[in-house]
Short mmCIF file of the C-alpha atoms (twelve columns), coordinates in Angstrom:
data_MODEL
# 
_entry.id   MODEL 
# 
loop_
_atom_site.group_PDB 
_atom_site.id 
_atom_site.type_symbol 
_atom_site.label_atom_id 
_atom_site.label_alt_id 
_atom_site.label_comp_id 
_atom_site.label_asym_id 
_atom_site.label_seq_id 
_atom_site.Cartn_x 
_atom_site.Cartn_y 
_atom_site.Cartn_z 
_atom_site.pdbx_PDB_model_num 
ATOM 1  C CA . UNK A 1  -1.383 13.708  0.938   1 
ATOM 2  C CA . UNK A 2  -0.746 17.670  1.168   1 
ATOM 3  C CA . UNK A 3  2.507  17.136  2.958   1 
ATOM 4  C CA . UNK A 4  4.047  14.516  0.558   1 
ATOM 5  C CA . UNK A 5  2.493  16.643  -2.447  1 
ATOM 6  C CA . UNK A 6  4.575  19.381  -0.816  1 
ATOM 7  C CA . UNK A 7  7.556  17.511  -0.644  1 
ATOM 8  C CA . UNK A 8  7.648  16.587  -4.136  1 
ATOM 9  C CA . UNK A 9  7.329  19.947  -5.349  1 
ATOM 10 C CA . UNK A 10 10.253 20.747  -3.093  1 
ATOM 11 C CA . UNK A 11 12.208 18.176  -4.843  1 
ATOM 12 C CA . UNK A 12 11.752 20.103  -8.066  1 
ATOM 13 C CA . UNK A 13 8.689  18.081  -10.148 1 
ATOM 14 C CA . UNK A 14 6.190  20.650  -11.006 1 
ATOM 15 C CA . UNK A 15 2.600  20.414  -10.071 1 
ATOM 16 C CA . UNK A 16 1.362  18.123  -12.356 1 
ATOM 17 C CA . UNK A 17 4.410  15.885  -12.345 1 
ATOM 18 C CA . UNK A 18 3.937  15.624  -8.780  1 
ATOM 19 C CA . UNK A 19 0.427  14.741  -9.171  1 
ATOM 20 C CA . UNK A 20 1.538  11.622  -11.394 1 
ATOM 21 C CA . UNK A 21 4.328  10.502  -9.625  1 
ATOM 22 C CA . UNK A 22 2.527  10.634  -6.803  1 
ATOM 23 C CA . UNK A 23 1.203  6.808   -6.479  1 
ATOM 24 C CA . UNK A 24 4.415  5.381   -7.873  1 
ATOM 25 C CA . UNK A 25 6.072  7.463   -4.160  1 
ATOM 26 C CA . UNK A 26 3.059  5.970   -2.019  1 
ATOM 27 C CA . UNK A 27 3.902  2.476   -3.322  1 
ATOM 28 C CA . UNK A 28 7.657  3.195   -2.842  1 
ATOM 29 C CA . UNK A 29 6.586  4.157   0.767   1 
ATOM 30 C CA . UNK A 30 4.112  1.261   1.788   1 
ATOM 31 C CA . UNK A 31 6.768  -1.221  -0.100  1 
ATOM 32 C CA . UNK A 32 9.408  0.152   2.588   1 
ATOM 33 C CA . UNK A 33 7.080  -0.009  5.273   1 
ATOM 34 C CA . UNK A 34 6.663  -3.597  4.845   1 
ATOM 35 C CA . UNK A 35 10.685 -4.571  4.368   1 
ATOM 36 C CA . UNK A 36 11.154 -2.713  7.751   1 
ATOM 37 C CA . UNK A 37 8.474  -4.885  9.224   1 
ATOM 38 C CA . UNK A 38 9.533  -7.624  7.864   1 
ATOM 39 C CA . UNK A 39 12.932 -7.524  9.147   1 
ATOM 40 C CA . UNK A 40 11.600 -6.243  12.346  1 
ATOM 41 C CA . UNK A 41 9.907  -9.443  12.485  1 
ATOM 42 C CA . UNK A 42 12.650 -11.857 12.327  1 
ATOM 43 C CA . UNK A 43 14.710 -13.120 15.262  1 
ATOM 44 C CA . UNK A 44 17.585 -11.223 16.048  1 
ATOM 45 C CA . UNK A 45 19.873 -14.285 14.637  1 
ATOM 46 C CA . UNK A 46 18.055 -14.504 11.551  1 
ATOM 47 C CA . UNK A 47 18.193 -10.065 11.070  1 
ATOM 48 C CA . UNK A 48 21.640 -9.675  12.240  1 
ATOM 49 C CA . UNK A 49 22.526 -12.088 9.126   1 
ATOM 50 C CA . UNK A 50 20.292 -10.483 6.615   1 
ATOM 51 C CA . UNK A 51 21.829 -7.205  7.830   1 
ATOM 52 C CA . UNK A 52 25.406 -8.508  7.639   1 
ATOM 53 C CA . UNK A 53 24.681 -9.666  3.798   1 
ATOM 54 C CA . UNK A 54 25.053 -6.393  2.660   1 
ATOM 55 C CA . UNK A 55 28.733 -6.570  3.650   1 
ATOM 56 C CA . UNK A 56 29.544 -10.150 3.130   1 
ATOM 57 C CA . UNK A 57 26.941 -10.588 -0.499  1 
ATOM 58 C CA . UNK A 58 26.823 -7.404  -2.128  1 
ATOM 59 C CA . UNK A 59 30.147 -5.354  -1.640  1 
ATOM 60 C CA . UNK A 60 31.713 -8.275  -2.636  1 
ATOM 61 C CA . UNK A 61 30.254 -8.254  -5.908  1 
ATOM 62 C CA . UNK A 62 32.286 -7.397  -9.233  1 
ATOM 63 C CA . UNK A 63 32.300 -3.564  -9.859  1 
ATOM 64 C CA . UNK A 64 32.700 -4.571  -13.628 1 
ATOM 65 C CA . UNK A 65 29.130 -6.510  -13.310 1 
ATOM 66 C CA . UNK A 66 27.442 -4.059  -10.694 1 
ATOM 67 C CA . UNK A 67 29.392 -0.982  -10.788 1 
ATOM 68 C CA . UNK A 68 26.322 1.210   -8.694  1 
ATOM 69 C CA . UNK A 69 26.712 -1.040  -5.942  1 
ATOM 70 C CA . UNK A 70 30.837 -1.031  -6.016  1 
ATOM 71 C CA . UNK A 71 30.516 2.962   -6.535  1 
ATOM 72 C CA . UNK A 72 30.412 4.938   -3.234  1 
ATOM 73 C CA . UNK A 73 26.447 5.854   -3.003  1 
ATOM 74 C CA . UNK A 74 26.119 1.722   -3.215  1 
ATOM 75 C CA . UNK A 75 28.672 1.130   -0.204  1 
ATOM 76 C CA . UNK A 76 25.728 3.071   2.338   1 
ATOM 77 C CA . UNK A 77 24.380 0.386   4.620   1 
ATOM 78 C CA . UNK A 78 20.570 -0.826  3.751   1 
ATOM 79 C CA . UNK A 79 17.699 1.780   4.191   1 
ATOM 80 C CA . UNK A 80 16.323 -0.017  7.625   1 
ATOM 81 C CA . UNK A 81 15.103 1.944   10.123  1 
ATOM 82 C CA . UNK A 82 15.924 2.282   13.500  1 
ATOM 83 C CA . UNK A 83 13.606 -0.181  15.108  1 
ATOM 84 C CA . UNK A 84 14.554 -2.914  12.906  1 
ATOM 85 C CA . UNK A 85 18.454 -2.467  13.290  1 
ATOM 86 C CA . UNK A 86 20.124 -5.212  15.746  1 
ATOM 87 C CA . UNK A 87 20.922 -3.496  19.274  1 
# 
């Protein structure tokens, strides 16, 4: 808990902000946790299409309708990590 406190008063919240936003970040955390298991979990067919969806579904979405995911900080490939990306 010190360390991620820490963090978030790097980030700029002050103390007490950080105190409050503080389960909303552990929930962001374990909710991440369990995508990356999740795909982690799935056979390589099965992750290898759920990772190509981000090219083939999203990008390919109107920019009029979704214009964060057309914009450039929406074009960065899904937040997996490293053990769940296809080798």
């Amino acid at each position: 808990m010190e360390r991620k406190l820490d963090c978030m008063l790097c980030a700029g919240p002050n103390g007490d902000d950080s105190a409050r936003f503080y389960p909303v970040f552990a929930d962001l955390v374990l909710a991440c946790s369990a995508m990356n298991a999740s795909l982690a979990s799935l056979s390589p067919e099965i992750r290898d299409a759920d990772l190509r969806a981000w090219k083939t579904d999203y990008l390919t979405l109107s920019p009029k309708k979704f214009p964060t995911i057309a914009s450039p900080t929406g074009r960065r490939p899904p937040p997996y990590g490293p053990s769940a990306r296809p080798r």
